[in-house]
mmCIF file of the N, C-alpha and C atoms, coordinates in Angstrom:
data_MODEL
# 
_entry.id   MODEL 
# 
loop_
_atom_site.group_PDB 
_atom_site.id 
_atom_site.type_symbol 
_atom_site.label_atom_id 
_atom_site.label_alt_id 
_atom_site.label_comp_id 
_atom_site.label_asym_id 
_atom_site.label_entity_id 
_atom_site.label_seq_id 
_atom_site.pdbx_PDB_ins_code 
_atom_site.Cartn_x 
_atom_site.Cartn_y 
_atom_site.Cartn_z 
_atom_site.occupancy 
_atom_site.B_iso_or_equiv 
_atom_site.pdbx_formal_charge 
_atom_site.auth_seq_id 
_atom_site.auth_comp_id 
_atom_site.auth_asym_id 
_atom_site.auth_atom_id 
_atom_site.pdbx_PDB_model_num 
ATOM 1   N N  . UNK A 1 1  ? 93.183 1.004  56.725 1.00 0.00 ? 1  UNK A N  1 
ATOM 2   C CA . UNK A 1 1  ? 93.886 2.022  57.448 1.00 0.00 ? 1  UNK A CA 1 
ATOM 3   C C  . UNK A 1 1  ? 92.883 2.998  58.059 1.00 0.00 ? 1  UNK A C  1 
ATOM 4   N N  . UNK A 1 2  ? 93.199 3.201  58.944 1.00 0.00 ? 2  UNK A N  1 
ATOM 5   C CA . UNK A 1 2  ? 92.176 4.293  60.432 1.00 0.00 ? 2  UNK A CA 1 
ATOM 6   C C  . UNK A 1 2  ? 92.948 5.651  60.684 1.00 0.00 ? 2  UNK A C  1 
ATOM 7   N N  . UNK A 1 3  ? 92.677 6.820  60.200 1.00 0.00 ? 3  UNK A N  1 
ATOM 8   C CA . UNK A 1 3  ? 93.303 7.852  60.645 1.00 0.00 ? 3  UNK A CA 1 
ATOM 9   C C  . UNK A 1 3  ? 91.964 8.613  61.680 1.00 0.00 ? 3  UNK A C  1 
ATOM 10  N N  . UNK A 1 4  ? 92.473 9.116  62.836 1.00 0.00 ? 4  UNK A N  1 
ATOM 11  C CA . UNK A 1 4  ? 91.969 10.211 63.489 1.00 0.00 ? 4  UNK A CA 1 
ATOM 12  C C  . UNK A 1 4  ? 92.425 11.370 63.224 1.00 0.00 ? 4  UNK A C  1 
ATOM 13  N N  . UNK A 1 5  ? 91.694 12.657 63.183 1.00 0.00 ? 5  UNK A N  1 
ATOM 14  C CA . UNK A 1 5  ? 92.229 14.387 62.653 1.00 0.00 ? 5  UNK A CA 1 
ATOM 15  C C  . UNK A 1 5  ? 91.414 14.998 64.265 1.00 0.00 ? 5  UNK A C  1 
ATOM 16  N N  . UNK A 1 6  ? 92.235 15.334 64.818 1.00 0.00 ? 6  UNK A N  1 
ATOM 17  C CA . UNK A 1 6  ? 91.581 16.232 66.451 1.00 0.00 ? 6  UNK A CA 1 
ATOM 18  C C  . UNK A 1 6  ? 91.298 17.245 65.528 1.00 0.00 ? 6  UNK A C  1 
ATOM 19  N N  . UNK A 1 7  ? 90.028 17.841 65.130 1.00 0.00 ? 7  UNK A N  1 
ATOM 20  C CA . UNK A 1 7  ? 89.824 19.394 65.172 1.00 0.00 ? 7  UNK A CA 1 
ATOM 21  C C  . UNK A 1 7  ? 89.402 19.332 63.388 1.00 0.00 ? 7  UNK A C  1 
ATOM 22  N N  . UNK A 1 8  ? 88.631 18.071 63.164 1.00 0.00 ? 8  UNK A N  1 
ATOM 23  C CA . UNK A 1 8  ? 88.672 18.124 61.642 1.00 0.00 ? 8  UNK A CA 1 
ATOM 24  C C  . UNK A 1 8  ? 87.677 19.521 60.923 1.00 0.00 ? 8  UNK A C  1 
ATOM 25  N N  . UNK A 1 9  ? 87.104 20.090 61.736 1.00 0.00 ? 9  UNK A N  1 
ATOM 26  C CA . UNK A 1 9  ? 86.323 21.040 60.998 1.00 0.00 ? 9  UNK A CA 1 
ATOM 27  C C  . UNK A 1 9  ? 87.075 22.473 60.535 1.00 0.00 ? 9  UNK A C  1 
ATOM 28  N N  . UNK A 1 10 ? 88.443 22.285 61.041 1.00 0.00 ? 10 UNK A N  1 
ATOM 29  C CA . UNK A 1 10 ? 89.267 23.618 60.396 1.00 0.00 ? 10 UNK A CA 1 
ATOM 30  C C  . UNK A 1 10 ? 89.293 23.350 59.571 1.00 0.00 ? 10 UNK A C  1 
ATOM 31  N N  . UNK A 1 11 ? 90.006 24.082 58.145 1.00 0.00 ? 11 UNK A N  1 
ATOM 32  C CA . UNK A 1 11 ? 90.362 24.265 57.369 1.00 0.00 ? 11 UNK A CA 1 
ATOM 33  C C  . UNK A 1 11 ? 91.845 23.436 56.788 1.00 0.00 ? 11 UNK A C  1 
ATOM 34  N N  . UNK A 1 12 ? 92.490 23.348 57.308 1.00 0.00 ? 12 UNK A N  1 
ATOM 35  C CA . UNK A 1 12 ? 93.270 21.725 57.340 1.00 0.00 ? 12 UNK A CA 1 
ATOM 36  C C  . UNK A 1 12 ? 92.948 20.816 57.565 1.00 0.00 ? 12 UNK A C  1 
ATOM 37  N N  . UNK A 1 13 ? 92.039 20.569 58.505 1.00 0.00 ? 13 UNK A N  1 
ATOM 38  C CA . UNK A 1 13 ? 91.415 19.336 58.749 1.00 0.00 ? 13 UNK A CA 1 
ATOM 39  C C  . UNK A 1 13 ? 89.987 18.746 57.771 1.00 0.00 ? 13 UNK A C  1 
ATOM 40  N N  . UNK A 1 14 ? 89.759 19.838 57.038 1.00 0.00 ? 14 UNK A N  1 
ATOM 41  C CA . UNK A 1 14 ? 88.890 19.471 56.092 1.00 0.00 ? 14 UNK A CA 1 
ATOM 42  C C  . UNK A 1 14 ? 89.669 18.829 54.723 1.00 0.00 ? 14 UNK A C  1 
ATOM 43  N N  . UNK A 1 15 ? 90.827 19.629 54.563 1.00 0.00 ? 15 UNK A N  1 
ATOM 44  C CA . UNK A 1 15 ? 91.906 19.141 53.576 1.00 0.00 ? 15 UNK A CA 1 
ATOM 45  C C  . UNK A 1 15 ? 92.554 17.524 53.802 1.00 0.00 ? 15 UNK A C  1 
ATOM 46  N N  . UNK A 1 16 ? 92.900 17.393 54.793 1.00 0.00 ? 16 UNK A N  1 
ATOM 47  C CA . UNK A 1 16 ? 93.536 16.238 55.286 1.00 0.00 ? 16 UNK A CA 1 
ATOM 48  C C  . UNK A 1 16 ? 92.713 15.385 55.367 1.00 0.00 ? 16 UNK A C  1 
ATOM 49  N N  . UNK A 1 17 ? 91.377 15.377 55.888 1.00 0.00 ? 17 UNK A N  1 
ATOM 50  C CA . UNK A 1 17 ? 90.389 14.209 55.804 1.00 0.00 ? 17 UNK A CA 1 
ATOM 51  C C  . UNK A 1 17 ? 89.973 13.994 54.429 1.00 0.00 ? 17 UNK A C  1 
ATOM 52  N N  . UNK A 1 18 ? 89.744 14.517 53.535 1.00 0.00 ? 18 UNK A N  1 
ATOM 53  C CA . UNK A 1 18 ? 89.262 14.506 51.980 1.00 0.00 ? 18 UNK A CA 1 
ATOM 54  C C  . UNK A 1 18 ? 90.794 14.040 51.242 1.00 0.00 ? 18 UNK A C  1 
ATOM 55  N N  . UNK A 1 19 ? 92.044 13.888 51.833 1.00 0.00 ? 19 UNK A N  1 
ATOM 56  C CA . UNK A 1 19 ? 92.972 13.469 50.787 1.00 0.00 ? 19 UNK A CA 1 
ATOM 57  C C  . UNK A 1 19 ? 93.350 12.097 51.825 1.00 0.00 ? 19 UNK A C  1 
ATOM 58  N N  . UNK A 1 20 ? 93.077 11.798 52.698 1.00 0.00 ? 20 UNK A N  1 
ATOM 59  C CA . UNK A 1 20 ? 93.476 10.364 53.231 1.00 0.00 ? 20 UNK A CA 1 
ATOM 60  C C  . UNK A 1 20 ? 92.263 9.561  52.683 1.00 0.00 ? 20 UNK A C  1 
ATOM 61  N N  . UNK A 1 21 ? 90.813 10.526 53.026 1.00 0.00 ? 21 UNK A N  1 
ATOM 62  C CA . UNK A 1 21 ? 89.717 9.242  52.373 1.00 0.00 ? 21 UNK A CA 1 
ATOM 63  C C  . UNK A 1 21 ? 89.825 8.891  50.836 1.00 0.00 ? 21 UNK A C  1 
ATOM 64  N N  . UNK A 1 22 ? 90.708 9.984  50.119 1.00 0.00 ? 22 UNK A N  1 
ATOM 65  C CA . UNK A 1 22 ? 90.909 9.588  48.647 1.00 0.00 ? 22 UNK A CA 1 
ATOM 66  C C  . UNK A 1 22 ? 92.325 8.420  48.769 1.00 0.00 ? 22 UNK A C  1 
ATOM 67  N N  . UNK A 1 23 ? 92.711 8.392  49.729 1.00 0.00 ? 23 UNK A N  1 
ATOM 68  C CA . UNK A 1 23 ? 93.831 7.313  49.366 1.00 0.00 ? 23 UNK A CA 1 
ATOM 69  C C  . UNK A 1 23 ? 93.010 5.992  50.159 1.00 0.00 ? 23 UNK A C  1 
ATOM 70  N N  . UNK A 1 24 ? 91.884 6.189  50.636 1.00 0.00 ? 24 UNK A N  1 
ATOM 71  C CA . UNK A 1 24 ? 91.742 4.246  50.998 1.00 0.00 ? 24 UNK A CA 1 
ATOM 72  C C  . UNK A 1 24 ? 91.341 5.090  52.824 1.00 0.00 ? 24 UNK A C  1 
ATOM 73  N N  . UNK A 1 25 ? 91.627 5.421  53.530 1.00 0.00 ? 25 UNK A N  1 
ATOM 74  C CA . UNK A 1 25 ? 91.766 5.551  54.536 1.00 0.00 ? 25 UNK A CA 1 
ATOM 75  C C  . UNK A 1 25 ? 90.140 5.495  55.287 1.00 0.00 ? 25 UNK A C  1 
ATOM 76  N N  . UNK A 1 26 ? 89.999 4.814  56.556 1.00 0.00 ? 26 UNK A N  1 
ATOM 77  C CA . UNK A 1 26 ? 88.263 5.416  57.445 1.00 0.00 ? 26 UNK A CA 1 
ATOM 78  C C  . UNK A 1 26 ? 89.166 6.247  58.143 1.00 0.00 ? 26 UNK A C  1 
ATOM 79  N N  . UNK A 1 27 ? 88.097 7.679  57.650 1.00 0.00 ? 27 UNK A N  1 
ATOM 80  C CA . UNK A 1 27 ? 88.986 8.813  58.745 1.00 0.00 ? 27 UNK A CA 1 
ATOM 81  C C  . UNK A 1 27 ? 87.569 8.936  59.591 1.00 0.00 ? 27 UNK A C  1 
ATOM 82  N N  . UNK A 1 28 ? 88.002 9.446  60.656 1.00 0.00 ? 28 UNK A N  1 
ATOM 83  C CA . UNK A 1 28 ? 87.024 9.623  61.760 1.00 0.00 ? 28 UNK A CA 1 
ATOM 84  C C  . UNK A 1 28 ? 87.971 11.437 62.451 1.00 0.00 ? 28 UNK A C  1 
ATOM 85  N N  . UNK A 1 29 ? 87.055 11.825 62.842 1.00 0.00 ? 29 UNK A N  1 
ATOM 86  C CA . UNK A 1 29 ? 87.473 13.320 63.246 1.00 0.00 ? 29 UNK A CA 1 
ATOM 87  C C  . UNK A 1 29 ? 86.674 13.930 64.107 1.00 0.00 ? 29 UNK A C  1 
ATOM 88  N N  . UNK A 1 30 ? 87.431 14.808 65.079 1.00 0.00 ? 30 UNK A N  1 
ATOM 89  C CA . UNK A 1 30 ? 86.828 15.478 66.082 1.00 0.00 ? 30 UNK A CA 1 
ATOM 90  C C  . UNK A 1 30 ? 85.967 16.934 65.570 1.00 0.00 ? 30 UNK A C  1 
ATOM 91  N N  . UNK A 1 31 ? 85.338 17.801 66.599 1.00 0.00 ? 31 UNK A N  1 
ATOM 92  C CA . UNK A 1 31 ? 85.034 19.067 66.598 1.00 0.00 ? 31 UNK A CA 1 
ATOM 93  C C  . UNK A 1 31 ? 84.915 19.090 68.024 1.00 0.00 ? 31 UNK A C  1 
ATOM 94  N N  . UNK A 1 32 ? 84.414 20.598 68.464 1.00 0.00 ? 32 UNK A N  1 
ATOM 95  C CA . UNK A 1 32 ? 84.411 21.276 69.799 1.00 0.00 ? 32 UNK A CA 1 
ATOM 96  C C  . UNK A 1 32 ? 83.070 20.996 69.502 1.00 0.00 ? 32 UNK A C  1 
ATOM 97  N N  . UNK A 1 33 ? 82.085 21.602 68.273 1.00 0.00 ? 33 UNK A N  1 
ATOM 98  C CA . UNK A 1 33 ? 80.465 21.386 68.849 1.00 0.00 ? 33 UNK A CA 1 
ATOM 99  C C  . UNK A 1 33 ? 80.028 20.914 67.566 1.00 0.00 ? 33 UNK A C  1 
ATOM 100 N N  . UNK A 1 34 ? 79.002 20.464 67.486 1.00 0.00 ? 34 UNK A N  1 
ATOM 101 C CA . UNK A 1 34 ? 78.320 19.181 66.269 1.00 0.00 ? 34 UNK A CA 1 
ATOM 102 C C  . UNK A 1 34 ? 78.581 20.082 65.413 1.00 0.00 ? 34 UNK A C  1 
ATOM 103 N N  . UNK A 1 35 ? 78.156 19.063 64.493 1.00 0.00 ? 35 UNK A N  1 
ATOM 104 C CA . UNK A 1 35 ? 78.435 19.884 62.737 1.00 0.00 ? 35 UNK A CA 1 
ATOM 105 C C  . UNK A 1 35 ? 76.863 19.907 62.252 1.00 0.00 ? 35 UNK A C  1 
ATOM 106 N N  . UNK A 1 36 ? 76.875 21.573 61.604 1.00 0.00 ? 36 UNK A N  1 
ATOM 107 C CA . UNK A 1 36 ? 75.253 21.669 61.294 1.00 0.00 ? 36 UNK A CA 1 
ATOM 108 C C  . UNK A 1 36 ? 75.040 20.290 60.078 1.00 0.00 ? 36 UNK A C  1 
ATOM 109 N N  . UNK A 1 37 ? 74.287 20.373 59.310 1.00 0.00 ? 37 UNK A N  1 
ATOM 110 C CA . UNK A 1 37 ? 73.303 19.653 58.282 1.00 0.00 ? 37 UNK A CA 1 
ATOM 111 C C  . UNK A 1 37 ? 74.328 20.119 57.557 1.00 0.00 ? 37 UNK A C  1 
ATOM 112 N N  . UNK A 1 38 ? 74.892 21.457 56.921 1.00 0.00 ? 38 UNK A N  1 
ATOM 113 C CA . UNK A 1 38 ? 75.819 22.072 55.824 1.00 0.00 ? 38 UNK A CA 1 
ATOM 114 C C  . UNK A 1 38 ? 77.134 21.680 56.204 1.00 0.00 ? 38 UNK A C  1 
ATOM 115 N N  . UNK A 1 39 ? 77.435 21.154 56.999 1.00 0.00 ? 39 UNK A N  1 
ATOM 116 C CA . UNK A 1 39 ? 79.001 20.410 57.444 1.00 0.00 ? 39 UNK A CA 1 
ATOM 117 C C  . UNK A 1 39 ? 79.154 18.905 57.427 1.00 0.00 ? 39 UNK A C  1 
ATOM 118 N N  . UNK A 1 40 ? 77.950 18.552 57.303 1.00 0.00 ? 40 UNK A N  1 
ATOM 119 C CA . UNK A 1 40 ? 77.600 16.879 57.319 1.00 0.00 ? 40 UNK A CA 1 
ATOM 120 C C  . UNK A 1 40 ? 77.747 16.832 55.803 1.00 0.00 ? 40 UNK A C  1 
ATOM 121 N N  . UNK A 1 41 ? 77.074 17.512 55.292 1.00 0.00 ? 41 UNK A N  1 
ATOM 122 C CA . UNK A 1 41 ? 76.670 17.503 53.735 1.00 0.00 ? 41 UNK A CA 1 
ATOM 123 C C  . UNK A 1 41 ? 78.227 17.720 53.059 1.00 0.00 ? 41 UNK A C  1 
ATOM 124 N N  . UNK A 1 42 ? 79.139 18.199 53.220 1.00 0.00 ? 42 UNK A N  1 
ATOM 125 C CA . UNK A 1 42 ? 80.378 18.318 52.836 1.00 0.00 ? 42 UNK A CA 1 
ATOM 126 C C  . UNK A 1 42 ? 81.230 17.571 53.502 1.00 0.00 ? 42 UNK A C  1 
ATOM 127 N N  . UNK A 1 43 ? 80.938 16.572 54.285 1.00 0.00 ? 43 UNK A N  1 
ATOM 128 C CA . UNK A 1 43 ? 81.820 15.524 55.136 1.00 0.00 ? 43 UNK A CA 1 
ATOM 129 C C  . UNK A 1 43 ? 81.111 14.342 54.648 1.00 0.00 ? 43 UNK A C  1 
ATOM 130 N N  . UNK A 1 44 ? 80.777 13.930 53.586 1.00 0.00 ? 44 UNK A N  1 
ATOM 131 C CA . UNK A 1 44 ? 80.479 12.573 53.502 1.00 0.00 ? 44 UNK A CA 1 
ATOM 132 C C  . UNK A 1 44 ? 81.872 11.461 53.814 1.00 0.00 ? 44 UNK A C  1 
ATOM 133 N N  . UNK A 1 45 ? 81.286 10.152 54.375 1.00 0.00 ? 45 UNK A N  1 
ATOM 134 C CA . UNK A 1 45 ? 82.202 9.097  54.327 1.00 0.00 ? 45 UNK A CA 1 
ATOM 135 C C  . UNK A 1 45 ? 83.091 9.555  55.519 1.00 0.00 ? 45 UNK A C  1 
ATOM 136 N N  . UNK A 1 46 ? 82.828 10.703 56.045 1.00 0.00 ? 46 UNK A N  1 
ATOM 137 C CA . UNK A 1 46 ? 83.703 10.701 57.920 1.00 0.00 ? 46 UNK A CA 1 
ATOM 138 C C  . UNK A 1 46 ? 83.021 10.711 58.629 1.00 0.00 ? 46 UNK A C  1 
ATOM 139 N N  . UNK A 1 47 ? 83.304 10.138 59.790 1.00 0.00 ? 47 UNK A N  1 
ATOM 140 C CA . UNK A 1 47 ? 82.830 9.705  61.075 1.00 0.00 ? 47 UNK A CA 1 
ATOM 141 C C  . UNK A 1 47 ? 83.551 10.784 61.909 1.00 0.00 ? 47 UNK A C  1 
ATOM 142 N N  . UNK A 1 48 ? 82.269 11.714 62.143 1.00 0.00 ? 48 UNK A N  1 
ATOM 143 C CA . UNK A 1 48 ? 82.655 12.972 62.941 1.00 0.00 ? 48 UNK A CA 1 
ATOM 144 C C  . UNK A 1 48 ? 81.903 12.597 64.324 1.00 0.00 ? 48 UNK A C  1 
ATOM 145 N N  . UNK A 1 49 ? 82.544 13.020 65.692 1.00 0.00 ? 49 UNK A N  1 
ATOM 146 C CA . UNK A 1 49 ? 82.105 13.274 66.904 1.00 0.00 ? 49 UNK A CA 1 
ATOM 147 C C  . UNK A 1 49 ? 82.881 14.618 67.492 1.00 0.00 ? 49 UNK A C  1 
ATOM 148 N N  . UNK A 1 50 ? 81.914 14.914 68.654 1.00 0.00 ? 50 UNK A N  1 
ATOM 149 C CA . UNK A 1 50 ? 82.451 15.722 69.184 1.00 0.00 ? 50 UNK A CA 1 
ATOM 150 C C  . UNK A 1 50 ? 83.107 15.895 70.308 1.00 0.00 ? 50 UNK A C  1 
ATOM 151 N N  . UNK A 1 51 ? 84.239 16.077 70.819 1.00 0.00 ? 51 UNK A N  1 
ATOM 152 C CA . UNK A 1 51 ? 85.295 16.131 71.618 1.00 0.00 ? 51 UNK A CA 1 
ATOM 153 C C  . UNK A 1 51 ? 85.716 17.301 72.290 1.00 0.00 ? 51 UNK A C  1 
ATOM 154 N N  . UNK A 1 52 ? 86.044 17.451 73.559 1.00 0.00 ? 52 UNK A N  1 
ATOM 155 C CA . UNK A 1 52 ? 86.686 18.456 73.704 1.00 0.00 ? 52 UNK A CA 1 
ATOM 156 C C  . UNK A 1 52 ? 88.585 17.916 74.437 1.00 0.00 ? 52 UNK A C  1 
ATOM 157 N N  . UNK A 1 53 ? 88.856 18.622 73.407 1.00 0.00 ? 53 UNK A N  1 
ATOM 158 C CA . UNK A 1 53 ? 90.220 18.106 74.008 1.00 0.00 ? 53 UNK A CA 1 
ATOM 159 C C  . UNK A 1 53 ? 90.938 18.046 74.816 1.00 0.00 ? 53 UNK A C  1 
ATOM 160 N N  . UNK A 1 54 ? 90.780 19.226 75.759 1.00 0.00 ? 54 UNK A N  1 
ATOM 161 C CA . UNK A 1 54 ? 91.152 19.282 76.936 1.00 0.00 ? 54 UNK A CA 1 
ATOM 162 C C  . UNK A 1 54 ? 90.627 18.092 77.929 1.00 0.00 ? 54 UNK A C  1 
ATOM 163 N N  . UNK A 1 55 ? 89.970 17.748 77.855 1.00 0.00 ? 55 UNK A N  1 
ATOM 164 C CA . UNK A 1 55 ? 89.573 16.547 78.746 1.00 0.00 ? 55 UNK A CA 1 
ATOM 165 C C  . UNK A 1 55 ? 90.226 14.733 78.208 1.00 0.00 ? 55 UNK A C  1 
ATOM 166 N N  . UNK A 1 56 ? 91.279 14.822 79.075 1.00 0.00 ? 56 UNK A N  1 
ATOM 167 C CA . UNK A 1 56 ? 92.161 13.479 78.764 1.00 0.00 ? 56 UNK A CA 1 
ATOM 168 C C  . UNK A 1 56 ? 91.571 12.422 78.793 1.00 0.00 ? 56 UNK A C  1 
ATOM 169 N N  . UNK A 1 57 ? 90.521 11.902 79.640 1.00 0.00 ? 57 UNK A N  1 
ATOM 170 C CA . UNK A 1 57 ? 89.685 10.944 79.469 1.00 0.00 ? 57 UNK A CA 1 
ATOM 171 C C  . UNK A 1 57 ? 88.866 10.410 78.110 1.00 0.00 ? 57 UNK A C  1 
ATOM 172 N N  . UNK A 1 58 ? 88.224 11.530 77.746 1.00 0.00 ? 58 UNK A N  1 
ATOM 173 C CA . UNK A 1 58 ? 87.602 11.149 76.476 1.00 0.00 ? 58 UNK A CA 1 
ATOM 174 C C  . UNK A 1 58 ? 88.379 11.020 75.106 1.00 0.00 ? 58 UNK A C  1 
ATOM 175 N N  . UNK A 1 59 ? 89.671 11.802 75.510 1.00 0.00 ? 59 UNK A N  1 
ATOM 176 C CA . UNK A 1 59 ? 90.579 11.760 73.956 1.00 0.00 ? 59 UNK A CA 1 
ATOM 177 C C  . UNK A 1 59 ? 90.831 10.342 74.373 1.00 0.00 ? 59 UNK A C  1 
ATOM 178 N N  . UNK A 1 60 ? 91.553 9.498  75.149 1.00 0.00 ? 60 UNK A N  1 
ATOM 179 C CA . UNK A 1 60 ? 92.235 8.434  75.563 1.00 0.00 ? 60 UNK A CA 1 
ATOM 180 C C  . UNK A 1 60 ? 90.918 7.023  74.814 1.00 0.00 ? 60 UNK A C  1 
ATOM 181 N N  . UNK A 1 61 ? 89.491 7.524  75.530 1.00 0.00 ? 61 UNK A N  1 
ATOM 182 C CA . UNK A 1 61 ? 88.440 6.648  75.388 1.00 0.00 ? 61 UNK A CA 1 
ATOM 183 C C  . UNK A 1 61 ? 88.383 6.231  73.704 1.00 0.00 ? 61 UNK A C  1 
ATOM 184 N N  . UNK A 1 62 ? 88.727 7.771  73.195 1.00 0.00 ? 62 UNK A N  1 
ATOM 185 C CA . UNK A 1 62 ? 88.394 7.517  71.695 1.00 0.00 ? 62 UNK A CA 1 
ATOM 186 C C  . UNK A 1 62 ? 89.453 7.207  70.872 1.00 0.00 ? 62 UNK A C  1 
ATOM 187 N N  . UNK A 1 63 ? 90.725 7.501  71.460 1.00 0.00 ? 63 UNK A N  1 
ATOM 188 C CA . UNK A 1 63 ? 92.164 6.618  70.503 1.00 0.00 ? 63 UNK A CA 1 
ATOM 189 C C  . UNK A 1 63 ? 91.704 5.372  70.492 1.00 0.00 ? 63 UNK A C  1 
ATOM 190 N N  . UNK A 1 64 ? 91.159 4.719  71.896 1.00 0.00 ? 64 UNK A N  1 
ATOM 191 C CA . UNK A 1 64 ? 91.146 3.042  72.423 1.00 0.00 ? 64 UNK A CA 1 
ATOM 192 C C  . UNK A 1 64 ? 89.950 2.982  70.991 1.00 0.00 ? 64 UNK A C  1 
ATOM 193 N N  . UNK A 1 65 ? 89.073 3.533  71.261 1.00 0.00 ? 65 UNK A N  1 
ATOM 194 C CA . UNK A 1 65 ? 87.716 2.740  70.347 1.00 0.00 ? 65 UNK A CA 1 
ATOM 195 C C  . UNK A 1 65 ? 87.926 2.778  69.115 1.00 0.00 ? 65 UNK A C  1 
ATOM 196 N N  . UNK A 1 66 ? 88.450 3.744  68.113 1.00 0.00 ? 66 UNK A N  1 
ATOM 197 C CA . UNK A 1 66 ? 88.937 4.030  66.834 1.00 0.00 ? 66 UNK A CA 1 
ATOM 198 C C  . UNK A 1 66 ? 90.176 3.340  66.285 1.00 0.00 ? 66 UNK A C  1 
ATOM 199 N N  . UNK A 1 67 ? 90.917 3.010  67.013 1.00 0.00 ? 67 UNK A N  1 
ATOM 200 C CA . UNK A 1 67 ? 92.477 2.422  66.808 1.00 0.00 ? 67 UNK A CA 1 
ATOM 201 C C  . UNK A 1 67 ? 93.037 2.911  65.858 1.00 0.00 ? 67 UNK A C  1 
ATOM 202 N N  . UNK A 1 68 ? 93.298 3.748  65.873 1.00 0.00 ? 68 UNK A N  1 
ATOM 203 C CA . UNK A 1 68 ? 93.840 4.464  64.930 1.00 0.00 ? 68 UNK A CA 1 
ATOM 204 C C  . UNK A 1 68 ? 95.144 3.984  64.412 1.00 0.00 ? 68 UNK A C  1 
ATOM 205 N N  . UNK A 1 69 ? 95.712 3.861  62.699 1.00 0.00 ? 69 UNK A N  1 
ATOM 206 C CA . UNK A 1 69 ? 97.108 3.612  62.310 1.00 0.00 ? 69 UNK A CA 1 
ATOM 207 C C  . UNK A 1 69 ? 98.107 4.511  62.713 1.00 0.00 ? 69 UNK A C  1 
# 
């Protein structure tokens, strides 16, 4: 199972990625700008990039490549 989280570096999105990867899940998740060394280090096992959402092209590019469930 493949979940995507748009915006995983909030504070829900840190919650939600840490309880889908405890059920089995590859979560993969967005941000607006990279994640320092201290955000990597507390995101093990997600596949973070950075996105801006407003731009429909690249959200579209990255549903297609991730396939998300």
């Amino acid at each position: 199972m493949i979940a995507l989280i748009i915006g995983i570096s909030s504070q829900d999105g840190i919650y939600l990625s840490r309880y889908l990867r405890d059920l089995g899940y590859v979560v993969y998740g967005t941000t607006r700008q990279p994640l320092t060394s201290t955000d990597q280090k507390h995101s093990p096992h997600i596949n973070v990039c950075t996105l801006d959402p407003q731009n429909t092209d690249d959200v579209n590019h990255l549903i297609r490549t991730v396939k998300p469930d």
